[in-house]
Structure formats: C-alpha cells, structure tokens
N, C-alpha and C positions, 0 to 999 in steps of 0.2 A: 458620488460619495465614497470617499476613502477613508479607510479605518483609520483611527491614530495608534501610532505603536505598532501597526500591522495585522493587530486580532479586532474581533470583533466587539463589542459594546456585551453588557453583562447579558445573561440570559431570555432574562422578563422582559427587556427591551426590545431584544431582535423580537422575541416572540409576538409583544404585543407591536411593532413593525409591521411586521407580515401579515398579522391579522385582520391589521388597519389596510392591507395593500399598500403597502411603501414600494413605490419601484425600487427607489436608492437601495433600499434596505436589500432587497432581494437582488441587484446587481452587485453590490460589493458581496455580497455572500458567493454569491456567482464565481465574478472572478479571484475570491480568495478560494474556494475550495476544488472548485471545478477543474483543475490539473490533475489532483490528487483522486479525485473521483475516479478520475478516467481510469487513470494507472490502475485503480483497484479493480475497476469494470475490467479491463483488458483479462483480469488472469480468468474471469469466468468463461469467457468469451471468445470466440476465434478470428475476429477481425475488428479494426481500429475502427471502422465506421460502424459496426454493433454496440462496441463500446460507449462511443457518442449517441447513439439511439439511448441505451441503457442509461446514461447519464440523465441526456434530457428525460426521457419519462419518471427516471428518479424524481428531478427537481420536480415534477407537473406534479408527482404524486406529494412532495413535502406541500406544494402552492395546495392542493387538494384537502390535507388532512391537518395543517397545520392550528384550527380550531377544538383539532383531538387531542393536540399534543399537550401530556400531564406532566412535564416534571421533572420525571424519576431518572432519567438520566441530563448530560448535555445536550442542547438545540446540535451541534456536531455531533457526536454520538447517535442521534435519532435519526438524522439525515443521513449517514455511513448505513446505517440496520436497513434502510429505506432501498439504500443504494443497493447493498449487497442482496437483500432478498429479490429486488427485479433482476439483479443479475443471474443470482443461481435458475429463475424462472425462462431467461433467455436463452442460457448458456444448455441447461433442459433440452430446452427444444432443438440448439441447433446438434447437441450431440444424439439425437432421435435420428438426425438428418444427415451426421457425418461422424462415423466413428474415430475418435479421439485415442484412444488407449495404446497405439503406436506412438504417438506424440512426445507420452512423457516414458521418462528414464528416469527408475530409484534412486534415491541419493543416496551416493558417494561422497567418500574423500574421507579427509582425517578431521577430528571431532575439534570442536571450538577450543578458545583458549580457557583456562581453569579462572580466568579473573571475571568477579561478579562485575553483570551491568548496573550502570546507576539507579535501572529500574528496579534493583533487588530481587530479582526473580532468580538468578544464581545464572545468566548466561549471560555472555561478553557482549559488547555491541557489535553489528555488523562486519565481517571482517575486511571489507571496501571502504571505512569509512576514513583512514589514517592513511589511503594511499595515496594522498597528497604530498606528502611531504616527501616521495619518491622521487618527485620531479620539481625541481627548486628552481629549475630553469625553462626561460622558451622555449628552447630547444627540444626540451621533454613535451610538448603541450599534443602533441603528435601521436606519444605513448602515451597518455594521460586519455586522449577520447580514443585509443585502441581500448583500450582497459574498460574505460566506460562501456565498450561495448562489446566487452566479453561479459560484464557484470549483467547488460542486460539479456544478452542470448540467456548466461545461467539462470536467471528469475526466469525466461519463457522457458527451461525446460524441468520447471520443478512443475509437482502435482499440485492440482487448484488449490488446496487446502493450504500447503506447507506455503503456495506462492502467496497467497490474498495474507496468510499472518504476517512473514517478512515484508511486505511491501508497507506495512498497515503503521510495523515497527520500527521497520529499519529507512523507510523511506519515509513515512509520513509523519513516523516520530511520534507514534501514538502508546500510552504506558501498555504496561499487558492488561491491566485492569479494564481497560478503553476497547481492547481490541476481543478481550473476554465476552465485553457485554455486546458490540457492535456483532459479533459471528454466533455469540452464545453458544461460546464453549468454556470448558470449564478451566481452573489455570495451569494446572496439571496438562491437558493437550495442548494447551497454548506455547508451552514450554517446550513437549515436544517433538510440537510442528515448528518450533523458532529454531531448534538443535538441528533438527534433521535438516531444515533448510539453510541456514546457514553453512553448515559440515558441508550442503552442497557444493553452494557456492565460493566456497573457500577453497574447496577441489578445483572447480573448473579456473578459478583465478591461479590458484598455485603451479597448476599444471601453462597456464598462458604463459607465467614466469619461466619455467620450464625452460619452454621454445623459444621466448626472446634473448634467455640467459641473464636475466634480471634476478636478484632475491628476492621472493614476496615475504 
C-alpha cells in the first residue's frame, strides 16, 4: 500500500486502520516515516543500531497504545512524542553506562541570517539548505557529498537538545508548533535551541569553505 500524493490518508482513517490491524496500513506508515525516526533516535542515542532498537520499540509501543490515542494532536505528532520519550529513556541509560559530556562542543560561529523563516518564528531556514546551487555541475557532485558530510559530523557534535530540534526542523521539515508539542517545550526554547544550532552549524560549514577556498 502506497500513499497517494506521498502522505498519508486523513487522520480518523490511519487511526481507525491500525485499530482494525491493517498490515498495509501500518507498513506504509512504516516506510514513510521510519528514516526520519531514526535520524531523530540517533541524536539521543550513541550508536546507529540503538537507534533502530529505539525505533522499533517506538512503533511496538504506537501498535500497543494505539486504542488510547485522543486526538489532540496529529497521528505523526503522537508517534515522534512516542519516539522521542523511548529515546530520551535509552539514551538515560546508556549515558549511566558511558559518559557523554566530552562528546559535545558549545556552539559556535556566527549567528543566523536576520531573514524571517516561512515558519514565522523570526529565524532563517537551515543554512545547508541553498547549497545546491554551489555546484551546478558534475564535476561539483564530489564537493556536494564532502559537504553533506561536514553538515552531518556538525548535527553529531551539537547537544541532544539543540540536535533533536534542528533535525525535527531543518531535516524533517516539521513547523516549530510540531516540534513544540512532540519535545514539549515551549516556543521561546524552541527558537533558541533552533539559533544556537543552527549558528553551530553554519560555523563548522563556513569554516569547511574556509579550507576548500570556496564562498559559503
């Protein structure tokens, strides 16, 4: 079963799907959201296969609770809160186990651009997201996935906080209002843990330009 249009069917429906036990229903949910999961699992978390643990017991726990679910937010919305509280309970434990606090580094660099996001919160988009148009040729496709992966070292060296908001916004494309209620924080912090991370990773990209002698 594949969505049409690439999202999923109105709300009431997936719900009462799942309810019913729709396999389809619950595999296209699957593999539409289940990248995105990870990626948000990952910043709690210190290795890619905890992440996919944290995933799948997320989904066991939506298959589990899904006759509780009221409403009040989106069937996506409740499934992310699902997500992120097993994760922060994971991520708990394994920092009991391995101390993290060397890991991360403050963020740096210079502060976003002064132009409102579309989401009207008063902060720019992501400042990776226009560095497409750096490389207009093949030749570039080379610098284009270096880049990629300076952008993603900078996401693994921000704090869980600042990292799980950016990914939420900048990668998953989720409003602040979404990402407000999924971490249940207020939009005042939301704003800025999306500043401070961003400023990061605009540092560590401007500085890669830097060393290639590229403009970013």
């Amino acid at each position: 079963m594949a969505f049409a249009g690439g999202g999923p069917p109105p709300d009431d429906i997936v719900v009462e799907a799942l309810r019913a036990g729709d396999e389809a229903m619950f595999a296209s949910l699957l593999d539409a959201w289940s990248p995105g999961m990870l990626r948000l699992a990952r910043a709690y978390v210190s290795t890619d296969d905890s992440a996919q643990e944290v995933v799948q017991d997320a989904w066991l726990a939506v298959v589990e609770g899904i006759d509780g679910f009221e409403g009040r937010s989106s069937v996506k919305t409740w499934v992310h809160r699902i997500l992120v509280n097993t994760a922060k309970k994971r991520g708990a434990r394994e920092r009991r186990a391995i101390p993290w606090s060397s890991a991360f580094r403050p963020p740096v660099g210079p502060a976003a651009d002064s132009a409102r996001s579309p989401d009207g919160d008063g902060l720019p988009p992501g400042p990776w997201k226009d560095f497409s148009v750096l490389w207009p040729t093949p030749e570039d496709e080379a610098l284009a996935a270096e880049v990629r992966g300076q952008i993603a070292a900078a996401l693994a060296g921000l704090p869980a906080r600042q990292r799980t908001v950016i990914t939420l916004r900048d990668v998953e494309g989720c409003t602040s209002a979404e990402v407000c209620e999924i971490l249940d924080i207020s939009a005042a912090n939301q704003r800025v843990l999306l500043h401070r991370a961003r400023a990061w990773v605009r540092g560590r990209i401007e500085d890669y330009f830097e060393t290639v002698g590229r403009p970013a």
